[in-house]
C-alpha positions as CSV (number, residue, x, y, z in Angstrom):
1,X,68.6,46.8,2.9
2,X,70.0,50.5,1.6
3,X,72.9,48.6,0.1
4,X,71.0,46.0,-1.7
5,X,68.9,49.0,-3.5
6,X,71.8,50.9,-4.2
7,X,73.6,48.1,-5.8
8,X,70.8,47.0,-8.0
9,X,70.5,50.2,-8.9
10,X,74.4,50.9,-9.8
11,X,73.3,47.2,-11.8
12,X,70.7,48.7,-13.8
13,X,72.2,51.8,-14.4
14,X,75.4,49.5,-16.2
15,X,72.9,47.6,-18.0
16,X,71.5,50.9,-19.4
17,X,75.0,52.4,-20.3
18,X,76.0,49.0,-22.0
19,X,72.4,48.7,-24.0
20,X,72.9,52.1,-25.0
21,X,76.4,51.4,-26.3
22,X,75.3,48.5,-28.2
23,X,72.5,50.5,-30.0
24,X,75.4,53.0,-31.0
25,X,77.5,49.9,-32.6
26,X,74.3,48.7,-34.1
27,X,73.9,51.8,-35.8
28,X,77.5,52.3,-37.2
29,X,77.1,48.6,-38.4
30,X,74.9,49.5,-40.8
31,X,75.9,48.5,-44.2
32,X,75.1,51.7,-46.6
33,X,73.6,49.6,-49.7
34,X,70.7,51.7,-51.6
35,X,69.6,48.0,-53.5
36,X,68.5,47.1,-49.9
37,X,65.4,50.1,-51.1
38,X,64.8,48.3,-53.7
39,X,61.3,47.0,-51.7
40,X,60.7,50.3,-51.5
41,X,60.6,51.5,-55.3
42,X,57.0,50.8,-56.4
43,X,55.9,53.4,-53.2
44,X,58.1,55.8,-54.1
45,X,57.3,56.1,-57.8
46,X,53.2,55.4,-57.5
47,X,50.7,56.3,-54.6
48,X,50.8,53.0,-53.3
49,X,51.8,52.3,-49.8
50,X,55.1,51.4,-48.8
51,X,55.2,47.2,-47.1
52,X,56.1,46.3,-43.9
53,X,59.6,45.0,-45.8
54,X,59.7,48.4,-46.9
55,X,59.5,50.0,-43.9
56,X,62.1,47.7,-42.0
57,X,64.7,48.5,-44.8
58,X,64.0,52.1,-44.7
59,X,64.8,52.5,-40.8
60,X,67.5,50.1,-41.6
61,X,69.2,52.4,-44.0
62,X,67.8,55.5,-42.3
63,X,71.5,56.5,-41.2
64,X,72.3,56.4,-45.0
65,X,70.0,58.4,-46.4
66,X,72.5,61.7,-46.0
67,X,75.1,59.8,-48.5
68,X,72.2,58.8,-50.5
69,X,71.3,62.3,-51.3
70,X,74.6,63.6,-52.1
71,X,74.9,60.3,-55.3
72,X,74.1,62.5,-58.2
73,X,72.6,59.2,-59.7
74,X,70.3,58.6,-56.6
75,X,69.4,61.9,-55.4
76,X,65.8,62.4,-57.7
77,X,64.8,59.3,-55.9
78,X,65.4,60.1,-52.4
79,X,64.6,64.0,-52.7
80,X,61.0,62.9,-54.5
81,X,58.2,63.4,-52.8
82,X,57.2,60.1,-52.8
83,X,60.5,58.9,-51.0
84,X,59.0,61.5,-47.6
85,X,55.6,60.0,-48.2
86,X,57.1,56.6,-47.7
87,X,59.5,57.8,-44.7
88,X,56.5,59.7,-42.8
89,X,54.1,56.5,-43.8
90,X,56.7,54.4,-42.0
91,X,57.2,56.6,-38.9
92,X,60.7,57.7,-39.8
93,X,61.9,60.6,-39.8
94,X,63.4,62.4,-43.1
95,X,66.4,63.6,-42.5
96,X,67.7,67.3,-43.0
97,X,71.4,67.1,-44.5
């Protein structure tokens, strides 16, 4: 019986290293593209609130936002402080570069 519970566990514990793996990939997959925002540009420059849309493309180019910042010609958008009220209104975090 011992053996059984150590293998499954030796199992899940593969499974966990492997999904955690993937996620990594996933995130270095990420195509940096700053027209995939463009959902996002009427929250950023009024007080509305940023669409579900929005809020999927933002954590999708979340690992992006960095070289955003540093693009002379798209830094006032991303440094506004509409840009953090759309990241904290979707639950993602802005980041510090």
């Amino acid at each position: 019986m011992k053996s059984k519970v150590g293998c499954v566990a030796i199992f899940v514990a593969i499974v966990v290293v492997h999904a955690i793996g993937e996620v990594e990939v996933a995130k270095a997959a990420v195509t940096c593209n700053p027209l995939q925002l463009t959902p996002c540009a009427v929250a950023i420059t009024t007080a509305g609130s940023p669409s579900a849309v929005c809020c999927a493309k933002i954590k999708e180019q979340s690992p992006c936002l960095c070289q955003y910042m540093k693009n002379p010609n798209l830094q006032k958008f991303i440094n506004s402080p509409g840009a953090k009220k759309v990241a904290t209104s979707c639950g993602t975090p802005f980041p510090k570069c």
